[in-house]
Structure formats: C-alpha cells, structure tokens
C-alpha positions in Angstrom: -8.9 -3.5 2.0 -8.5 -1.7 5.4 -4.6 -2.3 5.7 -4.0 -1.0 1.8 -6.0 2.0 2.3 -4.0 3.1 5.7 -0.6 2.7 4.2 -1.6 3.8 0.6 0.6 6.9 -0.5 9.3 9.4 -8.6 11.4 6.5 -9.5 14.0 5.2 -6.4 17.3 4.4 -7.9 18.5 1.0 -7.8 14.8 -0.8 -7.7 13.2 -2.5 -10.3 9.7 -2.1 -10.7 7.1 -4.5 -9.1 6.7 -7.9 -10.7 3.1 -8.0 -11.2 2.8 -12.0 -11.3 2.4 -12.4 -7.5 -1.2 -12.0 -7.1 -3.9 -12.8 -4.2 -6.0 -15.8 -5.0 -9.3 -15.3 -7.7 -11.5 -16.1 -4.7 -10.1 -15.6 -0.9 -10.6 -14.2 2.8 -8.2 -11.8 4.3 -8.1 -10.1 8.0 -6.2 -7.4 9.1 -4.8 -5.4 12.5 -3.5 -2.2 12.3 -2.5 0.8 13.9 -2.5 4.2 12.9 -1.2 7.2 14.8 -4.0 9.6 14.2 -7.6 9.7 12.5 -7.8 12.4 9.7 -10.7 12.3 6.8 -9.9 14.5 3.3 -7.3 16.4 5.3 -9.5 17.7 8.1 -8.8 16.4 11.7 -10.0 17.5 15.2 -7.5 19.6 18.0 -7.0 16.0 19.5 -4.7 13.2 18.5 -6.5 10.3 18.0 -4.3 7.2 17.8 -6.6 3.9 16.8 -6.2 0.2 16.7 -8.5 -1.5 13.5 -9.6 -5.1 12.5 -10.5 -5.9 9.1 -12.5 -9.0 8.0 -12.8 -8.8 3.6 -14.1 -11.3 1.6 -13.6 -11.4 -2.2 -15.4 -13.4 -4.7 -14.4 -14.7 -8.2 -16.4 -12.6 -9.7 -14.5 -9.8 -7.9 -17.4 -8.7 -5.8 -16.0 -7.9 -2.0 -17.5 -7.2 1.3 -15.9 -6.2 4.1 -16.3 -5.0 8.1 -13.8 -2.7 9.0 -14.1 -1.8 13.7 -11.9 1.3 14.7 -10.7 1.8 18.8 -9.7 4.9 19.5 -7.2 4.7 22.2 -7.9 7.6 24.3 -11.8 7.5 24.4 -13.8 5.4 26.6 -15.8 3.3 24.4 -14.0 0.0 22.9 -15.8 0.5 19.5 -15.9 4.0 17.8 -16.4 3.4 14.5 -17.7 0.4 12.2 -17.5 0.5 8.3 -19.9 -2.0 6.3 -18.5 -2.2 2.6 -19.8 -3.8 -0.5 -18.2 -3.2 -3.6 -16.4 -4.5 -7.4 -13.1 -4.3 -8.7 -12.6 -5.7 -12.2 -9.0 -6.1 -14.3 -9.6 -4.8 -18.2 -6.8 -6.5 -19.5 -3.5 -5.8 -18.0 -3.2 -1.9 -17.4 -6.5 -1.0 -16.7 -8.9 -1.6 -14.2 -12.2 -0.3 -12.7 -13.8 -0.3 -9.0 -17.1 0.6 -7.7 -17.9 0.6 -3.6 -20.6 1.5 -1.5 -19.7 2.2 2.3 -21.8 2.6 6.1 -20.5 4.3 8.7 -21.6 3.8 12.2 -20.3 5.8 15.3 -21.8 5.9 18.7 -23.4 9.5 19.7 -21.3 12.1 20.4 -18.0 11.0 18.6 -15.5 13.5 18.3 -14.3 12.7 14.8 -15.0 14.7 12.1 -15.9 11.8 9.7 -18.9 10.8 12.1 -21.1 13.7 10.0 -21.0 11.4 7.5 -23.4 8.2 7.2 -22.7 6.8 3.5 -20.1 7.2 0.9 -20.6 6.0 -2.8 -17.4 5.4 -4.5 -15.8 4.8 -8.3 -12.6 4.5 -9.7 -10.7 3.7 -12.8 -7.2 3.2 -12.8 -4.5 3.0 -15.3 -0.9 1.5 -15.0 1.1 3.7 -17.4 4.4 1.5 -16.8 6.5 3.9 -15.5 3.6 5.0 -13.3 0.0 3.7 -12.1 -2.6 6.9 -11.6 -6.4 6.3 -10.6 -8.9 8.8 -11.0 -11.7 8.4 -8.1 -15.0 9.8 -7.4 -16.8 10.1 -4.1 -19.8 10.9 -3.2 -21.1 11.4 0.4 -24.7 11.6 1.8 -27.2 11.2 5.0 -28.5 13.1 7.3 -25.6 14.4 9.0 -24.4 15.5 5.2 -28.0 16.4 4.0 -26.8 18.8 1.0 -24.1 16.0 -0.5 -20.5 16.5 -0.9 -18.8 15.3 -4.0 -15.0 14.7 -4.5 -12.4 13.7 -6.8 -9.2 12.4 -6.1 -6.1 11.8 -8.2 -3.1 9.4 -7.4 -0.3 8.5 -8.6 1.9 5.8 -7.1 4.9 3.2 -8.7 5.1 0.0 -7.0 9.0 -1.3 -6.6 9.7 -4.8 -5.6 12.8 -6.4 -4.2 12.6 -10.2 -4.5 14.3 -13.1 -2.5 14.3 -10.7 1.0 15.2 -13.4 3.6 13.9 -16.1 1.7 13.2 -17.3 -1.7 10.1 -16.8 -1.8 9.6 -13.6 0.3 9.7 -10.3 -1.1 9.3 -6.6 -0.2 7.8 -3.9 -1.8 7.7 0.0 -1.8 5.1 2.1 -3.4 5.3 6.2 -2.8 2.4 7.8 -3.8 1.4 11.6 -4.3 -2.6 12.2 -4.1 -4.7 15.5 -4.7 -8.9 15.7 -3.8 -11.3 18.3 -4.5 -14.7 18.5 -3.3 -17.4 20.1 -1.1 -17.3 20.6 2.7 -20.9 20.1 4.1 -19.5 17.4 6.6 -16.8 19.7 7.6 -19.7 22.7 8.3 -21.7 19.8 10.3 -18.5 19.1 12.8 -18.2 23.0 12.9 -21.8 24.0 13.9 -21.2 21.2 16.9 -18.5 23.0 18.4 -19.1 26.6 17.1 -22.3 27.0 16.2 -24.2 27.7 13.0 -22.3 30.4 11.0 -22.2 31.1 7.1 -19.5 29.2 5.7 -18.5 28.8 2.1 -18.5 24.6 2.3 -20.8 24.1 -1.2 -18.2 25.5 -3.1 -15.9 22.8 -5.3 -12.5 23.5 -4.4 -8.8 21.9 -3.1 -9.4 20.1 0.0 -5.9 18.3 0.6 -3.0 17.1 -1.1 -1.0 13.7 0.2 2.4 12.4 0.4 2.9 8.3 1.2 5.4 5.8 1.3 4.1 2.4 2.5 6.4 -0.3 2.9 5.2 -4.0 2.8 7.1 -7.3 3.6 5.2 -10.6 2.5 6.3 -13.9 3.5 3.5 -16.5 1.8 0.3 -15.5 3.2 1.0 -13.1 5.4 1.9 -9.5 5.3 3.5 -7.0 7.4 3.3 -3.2 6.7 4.3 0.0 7.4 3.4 3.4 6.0 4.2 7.6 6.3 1.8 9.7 5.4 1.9 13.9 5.0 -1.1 15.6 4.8 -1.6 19.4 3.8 -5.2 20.0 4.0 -6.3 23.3 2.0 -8.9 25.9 1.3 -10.3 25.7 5.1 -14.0 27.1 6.1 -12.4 30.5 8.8 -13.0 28.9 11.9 -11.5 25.4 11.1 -8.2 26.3 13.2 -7.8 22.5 14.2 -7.0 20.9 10.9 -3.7 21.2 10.3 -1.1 19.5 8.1 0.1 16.3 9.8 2.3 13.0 9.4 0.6 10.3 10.3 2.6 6.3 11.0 0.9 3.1 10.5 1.9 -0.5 10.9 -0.3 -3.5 10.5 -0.3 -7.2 9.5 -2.7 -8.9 6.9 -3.2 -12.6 6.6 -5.0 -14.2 3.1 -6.5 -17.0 3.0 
C-alpha cells in the first residue's frame, strides 16, 4: 500500500498496455522499504527538505479487507520514528473495469513535528475507479478530522493513469511496467491554517473555502521478478490557491525508490 502510493503518478509509443492477468494473491502479506526525497501532503510542504526512509507491513484478506502499519524516519531530525500510520480499509473488483475502496487512517507524530501533515489526526477515505481501456481514472474523497483539524477539511481528487507493461524483461517470467499519471485535488485548508498559526501566529485566513489545492504529475516505474518488486517513481507537484503567508510550499519534484516483497 505504502510503496504504490509513493510512486503513484498519454499513451507512450511502442508499449502495449498492461496485461491485467498478473495479479497478487486473493489472500497475502506484503512489506515494503522505501525512500522518498521529500515529505509533501496535498501540495503543501515546510521551508525544509525532508528526505525519509519508510517500512510498510499490509495484510490483505479474501474478503479484500486490509490493514496496514506504515513508520516514517525522517533523515535529518533526531528522532528515529516521526510518523506512524494505522490503516484499515476495503477494496472490492465490480467485474472487470470497475472497482470501489473505502479506508480509514491514524496518524501519530511525536510533539513538535515540523511536518505540515502532523495537524492532522484522522483521515476517512473512498474511492471508485474505472478502467476506461485506453485509460483508468478514480474519483476519491477525503475527509480529515481531530483536534488539530477541529472544523474538518474535505477533498476530492481526480486521476488518471494508463498502466503499460513490457513482458519477458530479463527473464520469462519478469516484467516491467510504467504507469504516468496526472492528478488534480480540491478541498479545504484548516490543517494548512493549524501549521500556519505555529509558526506565524493566528491570522484570518481564507482556509474554509473549497478550492484547487494542487495538481500532480508521476511516472513510476516498477520491475517485478516473482514476488518481489522494485520501484522507482518522479513526481511534480504545483500546489495552488495558497493562504498569503504560506511562502514555503512551493512546486517541487520529488524521487522515490523502494522494494516490495508479497507473500
């Protein structure tokens, strides 16, 4: 879960589009490392890089039900554990083309955490996605609440992604697989206000209104031999309609490699 959602996010010439055959196992365990070259949350970031090493643990039922334990290190802070998410959540296949997921997500930081993210405590999450063929999009909703986000924020995202697979890559059975991606969210900015009014004070921002937060550019990159998978991913991020005194979110491009095994 961890590793797709780091790398996540137009036709390439010569490719053929992913064979949708090769599939994880009804009922499996998978862990991940990663790294990622900087820590960014709906296109806002802090004035400071913050490069990060994460472990995932996710187990997924028959039934489709999932929970997972995602631990973040930031590599230039003191502390060896800066962030812990707990997630429980569904995903569920209608058919071929169209499929459904619903999540529900804790987030634990230790005090005084730099990150913008860490004024938010809970996130409530569904999606429905639909492969078109020639292109998959997913509609999401999030919601986030707690006390650090007492009023609420609400978002939506769009993506839409194509999934290209090159078989037989140094080995019969190995294959790689490219999937760019182009995302758009709109939503509130109460947890944005909240990492404001630490370093700035209380001021009368304009963070309840429902507007363009960000818009996303991805290629990931993914080479699986059996169980295991390796990845790499580019993301550009162009985060939009900021409260005035956010001058530290800024559009960046952010690298990521990591390795998956599934059991």
């Amino acid at each position: 879960m961890l590793l797709t959602w780091l790398l996540a996010g137009g036709l390439l010439p010569g490719l053929a589009p992913a064979d949708t055959t090769t599939e994880a196992p009804p009922r499996h365990f998978a862990t991940a490392l990663s790294y990622g070259s900087n820590s960014t949350y709906f296109g806002r970031s802090q004035a400071t890089a913050f490069p990060y090493l994460a472990a995932d643990f996710t187990y997924t039922a028959k039934s489709g039900f999932y929970g997972s334990v995602e631990l973040y290190n930031l590599l230039n802070t003191p502390t060896a554990l800066d962030e812990t998410d707990l997630t429980v959540g569904w995903d569920h296949d209608f058919g071929e083309t169209l499929d459904a997921s619903v999540s529900y997500s804790r987030f634990v930081f230790p005090a005084g955490s730099e990150l913008v993210k860490s004024n938010v405590n809970n996130a409530f999450d569904v999606g429905l996605g639909q492969d078109w063929g020639f292109l998959y999009s997913r509609l999401s909703a999030t919601y986030l609440f707690g006390k650090s986000t007492s009023k609420g924020d609400a978002f939506l995202i769009l993506e839409n992604s194509r999934s290209f697979e090159i078989p037989h890559v140094l080995g019969a059975a190995n294959y790689l697989t490219i999937e760019p991606l182009v995302s758009a969210a709109a939503g509130t900015q109460s947890f944005v206000e909240a990492s404001l009014t630490k370093r700035n004070g209380a001021k009368n921002r304009n963070v309840r209104r429902f507007s363009m937060v960000d818009y996303e550019f991805a290629v990931p990159v993914s080479y699986t031999v059996g169980k295991l998978e390796l990845a790499a991913g580019w993301r550009y991020i162009i985060p939009v309609n900021l409260p005035a005194d956010d001058v530290d979110s800024r559009a960046l491009a952010i690298w990521t490699v990591g390795l998956t095994l599934t059991l």
